[in-house]
C-alpha positions, 0 to 999 in steps of 0.5 A: 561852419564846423571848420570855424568850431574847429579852428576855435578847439585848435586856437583853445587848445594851444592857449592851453599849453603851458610856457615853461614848455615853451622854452622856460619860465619867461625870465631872462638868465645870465647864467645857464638855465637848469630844469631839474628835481629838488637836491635831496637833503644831506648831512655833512660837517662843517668847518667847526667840526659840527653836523650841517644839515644842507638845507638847515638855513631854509633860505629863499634862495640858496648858492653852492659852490663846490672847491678844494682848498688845494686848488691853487687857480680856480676855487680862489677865483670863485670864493672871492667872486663869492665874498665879493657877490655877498657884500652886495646881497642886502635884505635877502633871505640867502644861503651860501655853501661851500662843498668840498671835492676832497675829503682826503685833505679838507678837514674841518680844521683845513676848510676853517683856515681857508675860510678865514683866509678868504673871509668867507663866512658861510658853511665849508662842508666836508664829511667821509667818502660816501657822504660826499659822493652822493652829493657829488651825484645829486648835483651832477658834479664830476669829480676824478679823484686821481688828479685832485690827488695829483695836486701839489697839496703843500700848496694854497692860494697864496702861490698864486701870482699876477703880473704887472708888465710896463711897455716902455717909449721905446717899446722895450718891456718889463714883465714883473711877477707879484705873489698873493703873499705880497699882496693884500689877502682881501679887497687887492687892488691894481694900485697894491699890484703895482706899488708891490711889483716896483718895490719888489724888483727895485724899479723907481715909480712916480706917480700923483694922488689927486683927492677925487680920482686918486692914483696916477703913474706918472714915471716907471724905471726913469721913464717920466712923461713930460709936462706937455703931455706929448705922452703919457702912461695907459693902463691896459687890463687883461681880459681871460675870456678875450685873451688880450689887452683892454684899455682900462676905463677905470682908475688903477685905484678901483681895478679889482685884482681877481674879480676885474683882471688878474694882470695888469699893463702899464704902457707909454702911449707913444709906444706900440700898443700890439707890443705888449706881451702876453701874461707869462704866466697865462699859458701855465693858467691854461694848463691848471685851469685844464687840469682842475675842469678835469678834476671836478666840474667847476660850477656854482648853483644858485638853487630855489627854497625848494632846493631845485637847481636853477642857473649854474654858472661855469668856470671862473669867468662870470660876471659879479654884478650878472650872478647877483642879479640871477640871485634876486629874480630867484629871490622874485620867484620864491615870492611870486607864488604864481610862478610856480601855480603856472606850471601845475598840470591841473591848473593846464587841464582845467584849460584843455576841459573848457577849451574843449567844451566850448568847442562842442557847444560852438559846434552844436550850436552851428549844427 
């Protein structure tokens, strides 16, 4: 009978251990899980030129992302990313934050202009070597400022380029290069890449507009697909984190250049679809996106009201709709005050005492 009294210590005792030992705090993630202490507190200057306290906003749930404003490829990408995640956040207590990796050039008067070229209306920090460098540190952010200097600082966001590229009925192509200044600053759109592309390189474009679903080609270059619908024009989308084409299942009208694709593809659909040509300037997107991992991690926090890291987000491409859902069950944590009573070690003790107790009065009782 004193092996039953045993088992019931044994059975007690596990019941005892906490979850978040277990394998986290039982909340599915889209981004990678962090564990780590609180981000010390720091002062740095915004892009008014005024003292920024980094917790001063003292928000439920708080982002930063750390960028410089002359990297021309993937700090764009996240800072729209950003303005777009902000436009669906709605009744939450938030903070976002942009840290600069390079003091050196991101003045407050440079942040200014870069923020209000991208309508990212939230606090862009920078402030002198030191300062920066211990929040590089508390946030475990690798910056290599040689290659951050190596870039071509005379360079912005608008030297970015997207591509549109047409594979014709007769399998022959057209890859039409589009810069960011041709296009809208905020809010571009697969048909603003695709009017730019035709008009810029003097190829006629037919197309129809239909009051509920809006845009459609229905000639490019002299190619017009005929009334019988014997073919007609697919848009095809690039897909960086696939590295190839993807039918469009969305109308051209509601592509989202930066945050859907950065390239688009017009194909006949009598054509060779495995024609379709690679982006041109996919390879040279490779090598910068290379070049700046080198230079700084790229990753973007979404931290607790107690300024503890809790999921990161790497690289440029994640998914909008999955970082605002991450966003809101931080949210849900800062107002579950249990989920942080759960992990108290005294709360745990409690429960090993009285395990333990019960196992001896069972074995007494046995005896």
């Amino acid at each position: 009978m004193k092996k039953l009294a045993y088992c019931l210590s044994i059975i007690l005792l596990i019941s005892a251990i906490p979850s978040v030992l277990g394998g986290g705090d039982g909340v599915h993630w889209n981004g990678y899980r962090l564990d780590r202490g609180s981000i010390s507190n720091h002062m740095l200057t915004d892009q008014n030129g005024e003292l920024y306290s980094l917790q001063e906003g003292n928000a439920d749930v708080n982002v930063v992302a750390f960028i410089f404003t002359s990297c021309v490829d993937v700090c764009p990408v996240i800072t729209n990313n950003l303005v777009i995640a902000e436009k669906q956040l709605e009744g939450i207590d938030y903070q976002f934050i942009s840290i600069t990796v390079d003091p050196h050039t991101d003045t407050p008067q440079v942040l200014k202009d870069y923020s209000e070229d991208f309508d990212a209306n939230w606090p862009h920090l920078t402030g002198n070597h030191s300062e920066l460098s211990t929040v590089w540190d508390d946030f475990q952010i690798s910056v290599l400022e040689e290659e951050i200097q190596s870039h071509d600082h005379s360079h912005d966001h608008e030297n970015m380029s997207h591509e549109m590229i047409v594979l014709y009925p007769d399998n022959s192509t057209s890859m039409l290069k589009v810069g960011m200044d041709s296009l809208p600053m905020n809010n571009t759109t697969g048909w603003n890449l695709t009017t730019a592309a035709t008009s810029e390189n003097n190829i006629s474009l037919n197309y129809s507009t239909h009051e509920e679903y809006g845009n459609s080609v229905t000639g490019i270059n002299g190619y017009d697909s005929p009334e019988d619908w014997s073919w007609y024009w697919n848009l095809h989308l690039w897909s960086d984190e696939n590295m190839s084409w993807e039918v469009s299942n969305v109308g051209i009208d509601s592509v989202m250049i930066m945050n859907d694709t950065n390239h688009i593809a017009w194909v006949a659909s009598n054509a060779n679809q495995s024609k379709i040509p690679m982006p041109m300037s996919v390879h040279s997107d490779e090598a910068h996106e290379n070049e700046t991992s080198i230079s700084h991690s790229t990753q973007t926090f979404i931290l607790d009201d107690d300024w503890k890291p809790i999921v990161v987000y790497t690289g440029t491409n994640w998914n909008i709709d999955n970082f605002v859902e991450d966003i809101n069950r931080a949210l849900s944590l800062a107002d579950d005050p249990n989920s942080k009573d759960s992990r108290l070690p005294g709360f745990t003790f409690g429960i090993v005492i009285m395990s333990l107790s019960l196992a001896i009065i069972a074995e007494r009782r046995l005896d």
